[in-house]
N, C-alpha and C positions, 0 to 999 in steps of 0.2 A: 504494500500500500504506500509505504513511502519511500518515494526514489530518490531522494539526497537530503541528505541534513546536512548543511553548512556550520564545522565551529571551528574558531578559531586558538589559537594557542598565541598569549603572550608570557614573554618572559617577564615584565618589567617589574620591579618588585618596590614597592613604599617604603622608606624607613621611618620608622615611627610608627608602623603600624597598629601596636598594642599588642603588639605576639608575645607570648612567652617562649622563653627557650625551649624549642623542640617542637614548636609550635607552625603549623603553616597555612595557610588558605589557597584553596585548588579553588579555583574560579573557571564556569564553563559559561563559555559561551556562545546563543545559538542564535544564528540569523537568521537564516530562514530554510525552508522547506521545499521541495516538490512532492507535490501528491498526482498518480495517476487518475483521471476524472471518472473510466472505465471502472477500477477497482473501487474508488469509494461510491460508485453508483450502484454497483453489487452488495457491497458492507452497508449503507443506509438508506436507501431505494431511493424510489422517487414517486411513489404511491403516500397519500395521508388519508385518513380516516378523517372527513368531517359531517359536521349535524346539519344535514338540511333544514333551515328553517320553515321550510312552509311543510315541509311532510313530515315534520320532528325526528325524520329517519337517519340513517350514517350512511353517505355515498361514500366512496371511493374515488379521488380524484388524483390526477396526476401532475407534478409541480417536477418540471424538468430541472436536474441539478444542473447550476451555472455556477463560474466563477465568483457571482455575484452574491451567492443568497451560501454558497457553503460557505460555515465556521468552524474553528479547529483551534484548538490548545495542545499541549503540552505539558505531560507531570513529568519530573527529575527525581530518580529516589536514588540517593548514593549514600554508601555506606552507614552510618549511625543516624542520620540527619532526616528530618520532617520531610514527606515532599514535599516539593517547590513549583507553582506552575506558572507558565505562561499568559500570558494575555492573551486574550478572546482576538482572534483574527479572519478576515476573511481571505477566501480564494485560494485555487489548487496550486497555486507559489505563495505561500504566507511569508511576511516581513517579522517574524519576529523579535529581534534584536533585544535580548535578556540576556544577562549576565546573572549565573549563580553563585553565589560563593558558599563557599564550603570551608570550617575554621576546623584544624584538625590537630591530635596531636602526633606528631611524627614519631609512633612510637612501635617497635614491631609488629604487632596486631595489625595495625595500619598500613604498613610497609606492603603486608603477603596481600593485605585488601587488595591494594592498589597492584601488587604484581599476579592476582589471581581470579580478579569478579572485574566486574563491567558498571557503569555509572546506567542504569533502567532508566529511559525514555517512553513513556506512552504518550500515545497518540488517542486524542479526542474526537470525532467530528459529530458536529450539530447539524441535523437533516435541517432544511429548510421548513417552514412555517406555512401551512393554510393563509390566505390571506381570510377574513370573516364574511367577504361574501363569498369566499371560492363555491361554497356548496348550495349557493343560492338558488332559486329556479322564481322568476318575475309570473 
């Protein structure tokens, strides 16, 4: 479902930080995204269930997925720490531009983390919306 994640790597490091000895912060960060339009039209359709008002019944209508109307986030779970998520975005190349930081201590536990598991990325996507008369009939 998603064909590139853009992140970047800098070295630059603050002094003054507030670090204590042995102490470091892994900062990831992630621009943006492409999603294939194909696969997440399979993963969250493009069928909604709405209440027709004049016959109080549920059609079934269909709201083509476009660049325009899909949304998508981003959760970060890495090693001890809360996940972390993204901003609400639209379109099948989202701009996200989030930086997470992560304050750790450098201490072996830590070390095999980081030379043995993976920093978890999930991926969100919000179907698009009925508009309230979609299911109208005049």
């Amino acid at each position: 479902m998603l064909n590139s994640l853009k992140v970047q790597e800098d070295d630059t490091f603050s002094v003054g930080s507030g670090l204590e000895e042995r102490e470091n912060i892994l900062e990831l960060k992630i621009t943006q995204a492409t999603f294939e339009p194909s696969v997440l039209k399979q993963l969250i359709g493009e069928k909604r269930r709405v209440k027709n008002v004049s016959t109080l019944q549920d059609d079934i209508i269909e709201i083509p997925l476009t660049s325009a109307n899909v949304q998508t986030f981003l959760s970060v779970d890495f090693f001890n720490h809360d996940s972390k998520i993204t901003e609400l975005t639209e379109g099948f190349n989202p701009n996200y531009q989030t930086v997470f930081s992560f304050k750790n201590k450098a201490d072996n536990f830590y070390i095999k983390h980081l030379d043995k598991e993976a920093i978890l990325v999930d991926v969100f996507a919000i179907p698009p919306k009925a508009n309230s008369d979609a299911g109208m009939t005049h």
